[in-house]
C-alpha positions in Angstrom: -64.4 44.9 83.9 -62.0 41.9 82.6 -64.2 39.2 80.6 -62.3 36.1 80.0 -62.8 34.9 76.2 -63.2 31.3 77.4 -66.2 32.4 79.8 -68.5 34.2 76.5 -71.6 32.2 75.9 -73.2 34.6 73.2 -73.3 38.1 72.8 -76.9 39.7 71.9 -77.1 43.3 70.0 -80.2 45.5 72.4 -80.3 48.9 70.3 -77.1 50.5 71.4 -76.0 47.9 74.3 -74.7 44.3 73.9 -75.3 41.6 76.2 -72.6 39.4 76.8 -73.9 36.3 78.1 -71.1 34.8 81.1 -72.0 32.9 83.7 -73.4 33.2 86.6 -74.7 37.3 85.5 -74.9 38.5 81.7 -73.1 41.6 81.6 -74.9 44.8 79.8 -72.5 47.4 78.2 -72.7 50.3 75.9 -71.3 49.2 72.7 -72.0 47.8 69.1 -71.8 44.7 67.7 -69.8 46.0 65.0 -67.2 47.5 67.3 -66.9 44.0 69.6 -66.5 42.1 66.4 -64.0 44.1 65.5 -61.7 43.1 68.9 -62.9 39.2 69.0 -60.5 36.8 67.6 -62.0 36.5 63.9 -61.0 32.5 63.8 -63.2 31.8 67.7 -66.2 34.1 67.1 -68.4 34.9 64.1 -71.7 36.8 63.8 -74.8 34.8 62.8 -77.4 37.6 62.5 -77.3 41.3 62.6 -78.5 40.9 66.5 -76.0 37.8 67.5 -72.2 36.9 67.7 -71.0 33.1 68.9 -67.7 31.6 69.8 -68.2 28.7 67.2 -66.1 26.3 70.0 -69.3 26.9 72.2 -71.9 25.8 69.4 -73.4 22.7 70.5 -75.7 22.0 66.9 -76.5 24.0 63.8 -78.2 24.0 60.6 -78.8 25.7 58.0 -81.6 28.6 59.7 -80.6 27.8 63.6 -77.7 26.9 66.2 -77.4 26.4 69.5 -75.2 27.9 72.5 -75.9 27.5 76.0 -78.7 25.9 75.4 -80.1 28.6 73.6 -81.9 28.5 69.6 -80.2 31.4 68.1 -81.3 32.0 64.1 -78.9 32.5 61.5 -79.8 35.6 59.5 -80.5 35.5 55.6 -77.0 37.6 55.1 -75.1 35.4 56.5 -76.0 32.4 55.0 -72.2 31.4 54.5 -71.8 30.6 58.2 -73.3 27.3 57.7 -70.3 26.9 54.7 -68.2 27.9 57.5 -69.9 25.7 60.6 -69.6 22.6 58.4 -65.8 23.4 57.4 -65.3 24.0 61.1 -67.0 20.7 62.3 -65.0 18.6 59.7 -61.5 19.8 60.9 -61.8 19.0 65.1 
């Protein structure tokens, strides 16, 4: 199955699956976060917490702890604490 990068909402680590939130039917597949992160575009997606990956283009508001995509409140993990560095950087240069 084709997954258009424009269409990704979130993608959510389950044990050994990954959700990938599209619209109108999240997709369920066998694979790690680690190993999709590997094949996203590094300057449209970044992981937030060991159990979530966001295109930044589709983050609506962040802070330091939180963001939101889609509506959704997704946390930003204690190890990756520079993501806010990199949200802030990111908001300043659109």
């Amino acid at each position: 199955m084709k997954i258009n990068l424009k269409d990704l909402e979130l993608i959510e680590a389950l044990d050994d699956y990954i959700k990938l939130y599209i619209k109108p039917t999240p997709v369920l597949t066998l694979m790690t976060l680690k190993s999709i992160l590997e094949k996203l575009p590094s300057r449209d997606f970044v992981r937030v917490h060991r159990s979530f990956i966001v295109p930044i283009n589709k983050i609506e508001k962040f802070s330091k702890t939180k963001l939101m995509v889609a509506g959704k409140e997704i946390p930003i993990g204690s190890s990756y604490s520079n993501v806010y560095e990199l949200l802030l950087q990111h908001s300043k240069n659109k």
